[in-house]
N, CA, C and O atoms as a GROMACS GRO file, in nm:
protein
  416
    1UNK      N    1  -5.969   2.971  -0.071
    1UNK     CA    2  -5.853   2.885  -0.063
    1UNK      C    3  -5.754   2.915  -0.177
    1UNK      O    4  -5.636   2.933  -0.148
    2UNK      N    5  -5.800   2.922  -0.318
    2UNK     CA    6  -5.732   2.928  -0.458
    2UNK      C    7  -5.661   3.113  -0.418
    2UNK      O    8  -5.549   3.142  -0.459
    3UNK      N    9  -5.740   3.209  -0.341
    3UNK     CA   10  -5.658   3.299  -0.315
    3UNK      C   11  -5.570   3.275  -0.230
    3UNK      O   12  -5.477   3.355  -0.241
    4UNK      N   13  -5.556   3.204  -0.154
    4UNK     CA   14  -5.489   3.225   0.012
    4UNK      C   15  -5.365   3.143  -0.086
    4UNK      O   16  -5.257   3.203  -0.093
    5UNK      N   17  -5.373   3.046  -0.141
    5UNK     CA   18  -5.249   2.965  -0.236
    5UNK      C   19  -5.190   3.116  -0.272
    5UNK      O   20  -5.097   3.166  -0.208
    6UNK      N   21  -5.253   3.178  -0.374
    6UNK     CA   22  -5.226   3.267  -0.454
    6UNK      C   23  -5.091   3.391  -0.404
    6UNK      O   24  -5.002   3.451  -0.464
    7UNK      N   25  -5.149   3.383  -0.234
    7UNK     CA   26  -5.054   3.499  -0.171
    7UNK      C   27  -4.966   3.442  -0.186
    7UNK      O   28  -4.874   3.464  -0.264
    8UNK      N   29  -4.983   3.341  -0.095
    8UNK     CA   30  -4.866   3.268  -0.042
    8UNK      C   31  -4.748   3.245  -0.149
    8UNK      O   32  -4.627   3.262  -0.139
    9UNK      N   33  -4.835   3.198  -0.261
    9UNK     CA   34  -4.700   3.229  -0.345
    9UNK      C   35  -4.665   3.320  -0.440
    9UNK      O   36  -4.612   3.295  -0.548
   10UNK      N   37  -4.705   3.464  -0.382
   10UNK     CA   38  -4.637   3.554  -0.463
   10UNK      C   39  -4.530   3.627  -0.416
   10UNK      O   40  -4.461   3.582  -0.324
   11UNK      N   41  -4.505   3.745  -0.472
   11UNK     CA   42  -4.410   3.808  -0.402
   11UNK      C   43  -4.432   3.864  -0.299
   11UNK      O   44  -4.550   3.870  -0.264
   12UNK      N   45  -4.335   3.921  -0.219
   12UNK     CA   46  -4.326   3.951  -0.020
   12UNK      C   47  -4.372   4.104  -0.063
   12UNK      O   48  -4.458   4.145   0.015
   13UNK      N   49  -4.343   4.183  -0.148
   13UNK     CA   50  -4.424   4.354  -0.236
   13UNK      C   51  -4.569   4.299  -0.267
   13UNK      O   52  -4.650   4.368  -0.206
   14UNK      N   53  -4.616   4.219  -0.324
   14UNK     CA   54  -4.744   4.226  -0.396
   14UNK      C   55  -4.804   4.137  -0.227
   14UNK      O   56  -4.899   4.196  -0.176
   15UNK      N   57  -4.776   4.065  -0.182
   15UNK     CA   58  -4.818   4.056  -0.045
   15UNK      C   59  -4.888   4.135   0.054
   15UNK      O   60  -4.999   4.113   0.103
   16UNK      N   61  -4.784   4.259   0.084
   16UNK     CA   62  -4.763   4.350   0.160
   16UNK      C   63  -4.851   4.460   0.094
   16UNK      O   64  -4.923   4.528   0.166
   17UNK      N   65  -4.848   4.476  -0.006
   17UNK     CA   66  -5.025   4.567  -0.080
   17UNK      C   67  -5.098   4.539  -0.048
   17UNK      O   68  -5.167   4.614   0.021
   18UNK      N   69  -5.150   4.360  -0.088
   18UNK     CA   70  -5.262   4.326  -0.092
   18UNK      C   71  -5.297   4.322   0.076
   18UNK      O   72  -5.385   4.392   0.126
   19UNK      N   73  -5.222   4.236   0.145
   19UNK     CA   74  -5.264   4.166   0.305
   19UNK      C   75  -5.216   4.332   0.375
   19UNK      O   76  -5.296   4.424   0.394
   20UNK      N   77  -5.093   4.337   0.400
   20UNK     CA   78  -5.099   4.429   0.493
   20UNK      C   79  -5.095   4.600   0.492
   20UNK      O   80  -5.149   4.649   0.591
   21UNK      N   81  -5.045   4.687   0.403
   21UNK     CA   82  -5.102   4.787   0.375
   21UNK      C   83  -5.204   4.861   0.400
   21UNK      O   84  -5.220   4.963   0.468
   22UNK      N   85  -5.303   4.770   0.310
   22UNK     CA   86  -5.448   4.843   0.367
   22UNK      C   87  -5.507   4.858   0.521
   22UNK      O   88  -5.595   4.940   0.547
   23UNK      N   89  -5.462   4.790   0.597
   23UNK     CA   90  -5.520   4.776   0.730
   23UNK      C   91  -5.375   4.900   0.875
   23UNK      O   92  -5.392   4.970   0.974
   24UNK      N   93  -5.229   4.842   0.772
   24UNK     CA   94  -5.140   4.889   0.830
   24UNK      C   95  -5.165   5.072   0.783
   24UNK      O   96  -5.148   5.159   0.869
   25UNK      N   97  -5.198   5.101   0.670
   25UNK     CA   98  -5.175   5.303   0.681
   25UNK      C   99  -5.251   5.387   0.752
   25UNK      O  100  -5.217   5.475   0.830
   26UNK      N  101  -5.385   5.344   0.708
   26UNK     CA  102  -5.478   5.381   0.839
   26UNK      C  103  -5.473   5.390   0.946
   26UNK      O  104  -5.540   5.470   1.012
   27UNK      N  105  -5.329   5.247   1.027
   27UNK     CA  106  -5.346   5.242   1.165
   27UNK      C  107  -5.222   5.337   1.208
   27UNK      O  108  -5.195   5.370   1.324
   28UNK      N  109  -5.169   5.364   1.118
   28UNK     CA  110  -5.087   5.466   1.109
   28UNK      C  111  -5.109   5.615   1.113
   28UNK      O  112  -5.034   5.685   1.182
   29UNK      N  113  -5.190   5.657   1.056
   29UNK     CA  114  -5.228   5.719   0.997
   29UNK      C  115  -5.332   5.810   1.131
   29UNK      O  116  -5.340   5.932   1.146
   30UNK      N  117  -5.387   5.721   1.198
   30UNK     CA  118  -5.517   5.746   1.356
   30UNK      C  119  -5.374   5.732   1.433
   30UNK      O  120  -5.362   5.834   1.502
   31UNK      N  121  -5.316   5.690   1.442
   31UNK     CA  122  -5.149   5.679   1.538
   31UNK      C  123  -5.107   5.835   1.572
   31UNK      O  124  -5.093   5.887   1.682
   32UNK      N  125  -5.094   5.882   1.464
   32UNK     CA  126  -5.052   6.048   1.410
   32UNK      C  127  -5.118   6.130   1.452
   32UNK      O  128  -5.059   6.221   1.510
   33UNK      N  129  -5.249   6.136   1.446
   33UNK     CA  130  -5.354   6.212   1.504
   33UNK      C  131  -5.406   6.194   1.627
   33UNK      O  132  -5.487   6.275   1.672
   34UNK      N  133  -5.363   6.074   1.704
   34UNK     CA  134  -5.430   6.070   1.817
   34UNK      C  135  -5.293   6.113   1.885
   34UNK      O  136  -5.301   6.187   1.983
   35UNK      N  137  -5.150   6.066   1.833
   35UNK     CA  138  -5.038   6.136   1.919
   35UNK      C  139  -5.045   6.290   1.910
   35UNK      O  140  -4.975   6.354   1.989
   36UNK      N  141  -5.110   6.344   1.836
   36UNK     CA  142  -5.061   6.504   1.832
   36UNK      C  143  -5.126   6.576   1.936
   36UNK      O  144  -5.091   6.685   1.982
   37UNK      N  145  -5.287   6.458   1.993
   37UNK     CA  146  -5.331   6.539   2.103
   37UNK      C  147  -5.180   6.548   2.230
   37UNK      O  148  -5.100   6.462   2.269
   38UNK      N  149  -5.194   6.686   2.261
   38UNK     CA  150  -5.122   6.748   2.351
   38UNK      C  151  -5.147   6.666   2.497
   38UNK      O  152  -5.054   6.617   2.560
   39UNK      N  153  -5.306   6.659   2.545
   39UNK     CA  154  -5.331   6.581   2.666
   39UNK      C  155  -5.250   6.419   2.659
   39UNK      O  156  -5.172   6.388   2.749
   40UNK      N  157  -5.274   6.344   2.567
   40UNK     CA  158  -5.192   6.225   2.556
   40UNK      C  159  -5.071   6.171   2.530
   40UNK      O  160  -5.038   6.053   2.525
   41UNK      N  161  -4.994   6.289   2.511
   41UNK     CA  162  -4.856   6.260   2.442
   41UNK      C  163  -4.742   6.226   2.573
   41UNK      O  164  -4.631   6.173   2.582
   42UNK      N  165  -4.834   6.287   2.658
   42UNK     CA  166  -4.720   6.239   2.808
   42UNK      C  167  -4.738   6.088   2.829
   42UNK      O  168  -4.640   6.017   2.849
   43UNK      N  169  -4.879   6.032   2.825
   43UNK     CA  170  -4.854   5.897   2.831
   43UNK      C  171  -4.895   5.804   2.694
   43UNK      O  172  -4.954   5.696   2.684
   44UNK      N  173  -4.847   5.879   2.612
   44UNK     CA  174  -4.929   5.764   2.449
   44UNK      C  175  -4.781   5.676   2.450
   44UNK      O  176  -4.664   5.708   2.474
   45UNK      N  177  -4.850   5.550   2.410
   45UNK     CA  178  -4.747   5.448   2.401
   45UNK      C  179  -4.805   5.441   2.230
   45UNK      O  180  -4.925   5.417   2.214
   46UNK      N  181  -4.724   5.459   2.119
   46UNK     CA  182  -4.733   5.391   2.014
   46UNK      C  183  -4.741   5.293   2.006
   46UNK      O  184  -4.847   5.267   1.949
   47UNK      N  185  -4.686   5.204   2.031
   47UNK     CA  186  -4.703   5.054   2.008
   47UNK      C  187  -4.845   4.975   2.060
   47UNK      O  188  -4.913   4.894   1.997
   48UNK      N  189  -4.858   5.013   2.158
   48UNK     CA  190  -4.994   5.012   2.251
   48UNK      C  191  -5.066   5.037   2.186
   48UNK      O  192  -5.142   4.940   2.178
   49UNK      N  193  -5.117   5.162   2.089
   49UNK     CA  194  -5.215   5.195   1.968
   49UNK      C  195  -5.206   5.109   1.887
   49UNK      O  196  -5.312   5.054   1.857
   50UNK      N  197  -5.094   5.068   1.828
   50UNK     CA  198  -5.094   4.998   1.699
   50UNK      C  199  -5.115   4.858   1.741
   50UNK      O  200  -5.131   4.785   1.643
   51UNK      N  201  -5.119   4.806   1.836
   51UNK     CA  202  -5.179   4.624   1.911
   51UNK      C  203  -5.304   4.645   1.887
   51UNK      O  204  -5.389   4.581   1.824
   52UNK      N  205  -5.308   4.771   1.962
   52UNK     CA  206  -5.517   4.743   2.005
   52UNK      C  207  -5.574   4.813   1.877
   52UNK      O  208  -5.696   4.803   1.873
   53UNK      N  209  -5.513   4.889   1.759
   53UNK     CA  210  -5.612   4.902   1.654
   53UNK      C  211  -5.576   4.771   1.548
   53UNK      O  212  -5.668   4.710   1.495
   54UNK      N  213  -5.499   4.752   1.536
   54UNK     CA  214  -5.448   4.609   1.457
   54UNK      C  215  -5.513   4.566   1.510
   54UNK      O  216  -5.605   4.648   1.516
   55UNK      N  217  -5.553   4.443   1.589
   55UNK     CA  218  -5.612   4.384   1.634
   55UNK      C  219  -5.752   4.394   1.648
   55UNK      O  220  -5.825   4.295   1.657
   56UNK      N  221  -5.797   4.525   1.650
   56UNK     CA  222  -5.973   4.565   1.669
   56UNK      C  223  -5.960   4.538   1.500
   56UNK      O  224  -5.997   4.423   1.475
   57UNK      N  225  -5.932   4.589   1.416
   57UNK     CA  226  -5.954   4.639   1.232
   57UNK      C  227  -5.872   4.535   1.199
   57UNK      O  228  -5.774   4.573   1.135
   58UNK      N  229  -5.876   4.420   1.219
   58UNK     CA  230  -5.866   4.310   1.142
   58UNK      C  231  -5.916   4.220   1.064
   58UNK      O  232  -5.951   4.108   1.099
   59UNK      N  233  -5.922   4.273   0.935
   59UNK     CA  234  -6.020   4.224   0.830
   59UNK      C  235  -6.091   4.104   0.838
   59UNK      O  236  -6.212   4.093   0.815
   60UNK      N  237  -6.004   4.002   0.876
   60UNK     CA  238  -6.061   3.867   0.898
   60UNK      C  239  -6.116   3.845   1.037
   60UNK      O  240  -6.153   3.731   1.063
   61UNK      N  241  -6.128   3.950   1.143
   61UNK     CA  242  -6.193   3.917   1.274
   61UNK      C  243  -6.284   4.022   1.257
   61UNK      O  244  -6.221   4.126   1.238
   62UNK      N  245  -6.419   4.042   1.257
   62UNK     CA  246  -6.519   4.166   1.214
   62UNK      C  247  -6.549   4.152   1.386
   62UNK      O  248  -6.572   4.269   1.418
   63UNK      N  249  -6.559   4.066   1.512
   63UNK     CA  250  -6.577   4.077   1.619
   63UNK      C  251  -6.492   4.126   1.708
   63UNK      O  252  -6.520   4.106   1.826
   64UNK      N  253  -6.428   4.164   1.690
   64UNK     CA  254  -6.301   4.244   1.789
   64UNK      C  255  -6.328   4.389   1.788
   64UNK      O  256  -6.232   4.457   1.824
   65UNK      N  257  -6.429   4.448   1.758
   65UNK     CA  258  -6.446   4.583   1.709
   65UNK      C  259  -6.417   4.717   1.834
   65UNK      O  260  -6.370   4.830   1.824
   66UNK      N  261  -6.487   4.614   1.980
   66UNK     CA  262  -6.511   4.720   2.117
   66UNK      C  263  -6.372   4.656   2.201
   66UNK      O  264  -6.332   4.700   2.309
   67UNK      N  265  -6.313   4.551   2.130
   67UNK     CA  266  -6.210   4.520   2.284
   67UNK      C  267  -6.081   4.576   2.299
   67UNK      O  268  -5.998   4.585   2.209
   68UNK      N  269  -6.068   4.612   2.413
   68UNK     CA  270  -5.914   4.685   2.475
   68UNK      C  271  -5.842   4.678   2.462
   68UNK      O  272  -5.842   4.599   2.367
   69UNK      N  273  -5.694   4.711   2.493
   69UNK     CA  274  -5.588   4.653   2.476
   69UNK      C  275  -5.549   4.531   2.590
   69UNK      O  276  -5.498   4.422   2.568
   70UNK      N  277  -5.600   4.600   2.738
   70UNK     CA  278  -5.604   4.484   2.843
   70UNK      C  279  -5.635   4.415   2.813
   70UNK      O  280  -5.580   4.325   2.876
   71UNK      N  281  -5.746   4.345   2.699
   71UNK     CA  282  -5.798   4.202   2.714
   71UNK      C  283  -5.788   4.165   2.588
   71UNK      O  284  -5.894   4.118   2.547
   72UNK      N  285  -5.703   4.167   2.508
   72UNK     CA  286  -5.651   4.118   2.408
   72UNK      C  287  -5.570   3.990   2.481
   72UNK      O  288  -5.503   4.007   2.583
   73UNK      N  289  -5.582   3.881   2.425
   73UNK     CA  290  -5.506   3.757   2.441
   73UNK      C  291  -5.371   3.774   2.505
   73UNK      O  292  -5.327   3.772   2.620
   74UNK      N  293  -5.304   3.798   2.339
   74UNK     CA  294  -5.153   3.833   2.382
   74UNK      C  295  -5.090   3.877   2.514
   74UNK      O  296  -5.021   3.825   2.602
   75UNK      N  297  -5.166   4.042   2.482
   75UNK     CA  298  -5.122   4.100   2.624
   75UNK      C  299  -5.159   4.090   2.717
   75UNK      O  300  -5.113   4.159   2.808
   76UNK      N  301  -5.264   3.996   2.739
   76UNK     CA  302  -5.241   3.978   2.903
   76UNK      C  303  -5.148   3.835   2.949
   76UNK      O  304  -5.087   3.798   3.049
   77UNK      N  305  -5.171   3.796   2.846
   77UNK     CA  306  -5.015   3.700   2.894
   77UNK      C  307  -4.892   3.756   2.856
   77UNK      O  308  -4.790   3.690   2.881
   78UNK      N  309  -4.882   3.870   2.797
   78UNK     CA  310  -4.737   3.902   2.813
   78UNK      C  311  -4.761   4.015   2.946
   78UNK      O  312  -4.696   3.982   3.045
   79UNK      N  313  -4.801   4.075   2.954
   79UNK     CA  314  -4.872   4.181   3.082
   79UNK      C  315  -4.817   4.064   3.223
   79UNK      O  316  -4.745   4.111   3.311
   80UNK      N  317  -4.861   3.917   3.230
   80UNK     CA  318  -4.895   3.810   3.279
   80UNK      C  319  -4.691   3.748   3.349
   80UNK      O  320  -4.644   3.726   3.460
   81UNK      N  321  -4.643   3.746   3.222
   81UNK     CA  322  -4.497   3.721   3.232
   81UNK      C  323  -4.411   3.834   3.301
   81UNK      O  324  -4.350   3.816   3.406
   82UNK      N  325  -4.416   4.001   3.202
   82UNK     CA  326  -4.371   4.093   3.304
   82UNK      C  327  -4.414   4.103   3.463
   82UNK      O  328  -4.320   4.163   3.514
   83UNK      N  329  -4.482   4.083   3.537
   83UNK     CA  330  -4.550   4.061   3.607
   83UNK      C  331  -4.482   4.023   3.729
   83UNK      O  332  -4.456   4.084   3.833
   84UNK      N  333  -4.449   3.852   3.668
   84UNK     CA  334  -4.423   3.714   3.708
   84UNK      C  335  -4.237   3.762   3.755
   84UNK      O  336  -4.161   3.741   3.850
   85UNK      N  337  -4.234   3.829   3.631
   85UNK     CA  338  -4.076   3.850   3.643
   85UNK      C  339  -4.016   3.954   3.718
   85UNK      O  340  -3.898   3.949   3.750
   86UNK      N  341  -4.113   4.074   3.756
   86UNK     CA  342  -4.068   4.207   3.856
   86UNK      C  343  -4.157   4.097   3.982
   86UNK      O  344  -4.108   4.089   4.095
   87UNK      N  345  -4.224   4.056   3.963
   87UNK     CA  346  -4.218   3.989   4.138
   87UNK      C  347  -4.113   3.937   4.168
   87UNK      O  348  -4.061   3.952   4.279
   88UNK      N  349  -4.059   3.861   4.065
   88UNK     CA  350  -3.923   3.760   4.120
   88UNK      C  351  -3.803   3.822   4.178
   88UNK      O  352  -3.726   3.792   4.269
   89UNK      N  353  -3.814   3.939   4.077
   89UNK     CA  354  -3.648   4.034   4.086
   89UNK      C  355  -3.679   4.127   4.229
   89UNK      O  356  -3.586   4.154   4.305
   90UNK      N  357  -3.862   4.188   4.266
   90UNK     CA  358  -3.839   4.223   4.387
   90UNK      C  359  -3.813   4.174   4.491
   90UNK      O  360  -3.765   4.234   4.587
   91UNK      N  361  -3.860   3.975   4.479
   91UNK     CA  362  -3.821   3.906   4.631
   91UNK      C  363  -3.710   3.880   4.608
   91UNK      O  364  -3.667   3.840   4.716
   92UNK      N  365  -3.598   3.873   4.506
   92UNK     CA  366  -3.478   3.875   4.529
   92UNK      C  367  -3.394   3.962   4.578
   92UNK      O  368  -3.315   3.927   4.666
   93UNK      N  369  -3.396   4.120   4.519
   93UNK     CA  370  -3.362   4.238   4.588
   93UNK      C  371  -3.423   4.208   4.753
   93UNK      O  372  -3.345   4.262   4.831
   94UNK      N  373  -3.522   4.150   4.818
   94UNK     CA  374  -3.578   4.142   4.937
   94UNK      C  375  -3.489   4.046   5.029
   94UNK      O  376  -3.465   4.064   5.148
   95UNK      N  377  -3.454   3.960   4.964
   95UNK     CA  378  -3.426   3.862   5.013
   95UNK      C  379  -3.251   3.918   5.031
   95UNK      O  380  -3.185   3.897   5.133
   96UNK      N  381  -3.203   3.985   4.917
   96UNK     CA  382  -3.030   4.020   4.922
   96UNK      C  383  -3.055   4.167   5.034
   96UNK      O  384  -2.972   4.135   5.118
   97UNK      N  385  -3.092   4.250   5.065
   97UNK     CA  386  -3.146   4.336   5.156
   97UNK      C  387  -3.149   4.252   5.286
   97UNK      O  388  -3.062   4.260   5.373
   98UNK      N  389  -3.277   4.156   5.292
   98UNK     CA  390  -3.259   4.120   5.415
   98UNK      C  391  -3.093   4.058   5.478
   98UNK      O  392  -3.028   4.087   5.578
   99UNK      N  393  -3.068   3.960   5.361
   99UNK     CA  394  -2.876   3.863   5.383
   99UNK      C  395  -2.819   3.995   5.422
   99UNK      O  396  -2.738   3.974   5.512
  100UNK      N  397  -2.826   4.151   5.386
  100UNK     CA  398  -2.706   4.224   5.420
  100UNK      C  399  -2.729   4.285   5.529
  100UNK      O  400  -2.627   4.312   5.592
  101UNK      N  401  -2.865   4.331   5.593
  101UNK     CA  402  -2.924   4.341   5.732
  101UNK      C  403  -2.919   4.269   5.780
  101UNK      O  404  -2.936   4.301   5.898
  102UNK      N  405  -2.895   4.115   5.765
  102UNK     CA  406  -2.875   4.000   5.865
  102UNK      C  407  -2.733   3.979   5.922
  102UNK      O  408  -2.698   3.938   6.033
  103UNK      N  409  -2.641   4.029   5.784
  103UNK     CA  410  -2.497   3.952   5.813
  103UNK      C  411  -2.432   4.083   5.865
  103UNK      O  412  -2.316   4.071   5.906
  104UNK      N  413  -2.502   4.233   5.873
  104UNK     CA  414  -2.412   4.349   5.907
  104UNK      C  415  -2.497   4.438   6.004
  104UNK      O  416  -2.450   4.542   6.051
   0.00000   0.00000   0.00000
């Protein structure tokens, strides 16, 4: 607790050493090397790496070690919303398609 005070009130530099650094260069760092494979670079999503290793190598969660990016919380409710929202825009394109086959 007397540390977690401690961050909180230091500086946003001595922060960013202590909390995020260490976990952020590394994930950087496997980012670099896994983009240079040639087979993956057609479909490597950076950001996609850096969710699902952030999230697996998170100091304070030691149980996240084997899970995916699919079943990470977040993204499947944001996975969940995109989704929600290309269904909507296709029954609308469906629906303005059908009004112009109907009215012509």
């Amino acid at each position: 607790m007397q540390q977690e005070d401690e961050l909180r009130n230091s500086k946003p530099r001595d922060y960013l050493m202590a909390e995020v650094l260490p976990t952020m260069i590394p994930a950087i760092n496997q980012m670099l090397r896994v983009a240079k494979d040639t087979e993956r670079r057609k479909r490597f999503n950076p950001l996609d790496f850096l969710a699902e290793y952030l999230y697996r190598n998170n100091p304070r969660h030691s149980d996240r070690q084997s899970i995916k990016l699919q079943d990470i919380p977040f993204v499947i409710e944001e996975w969940k919303i995109k989704y929600y929202m290309l269904c909507n825009v296709n029954l609308v394109i469906a629906v303005l398609v059908l009004d112009v086959l109907y009215h012509y």
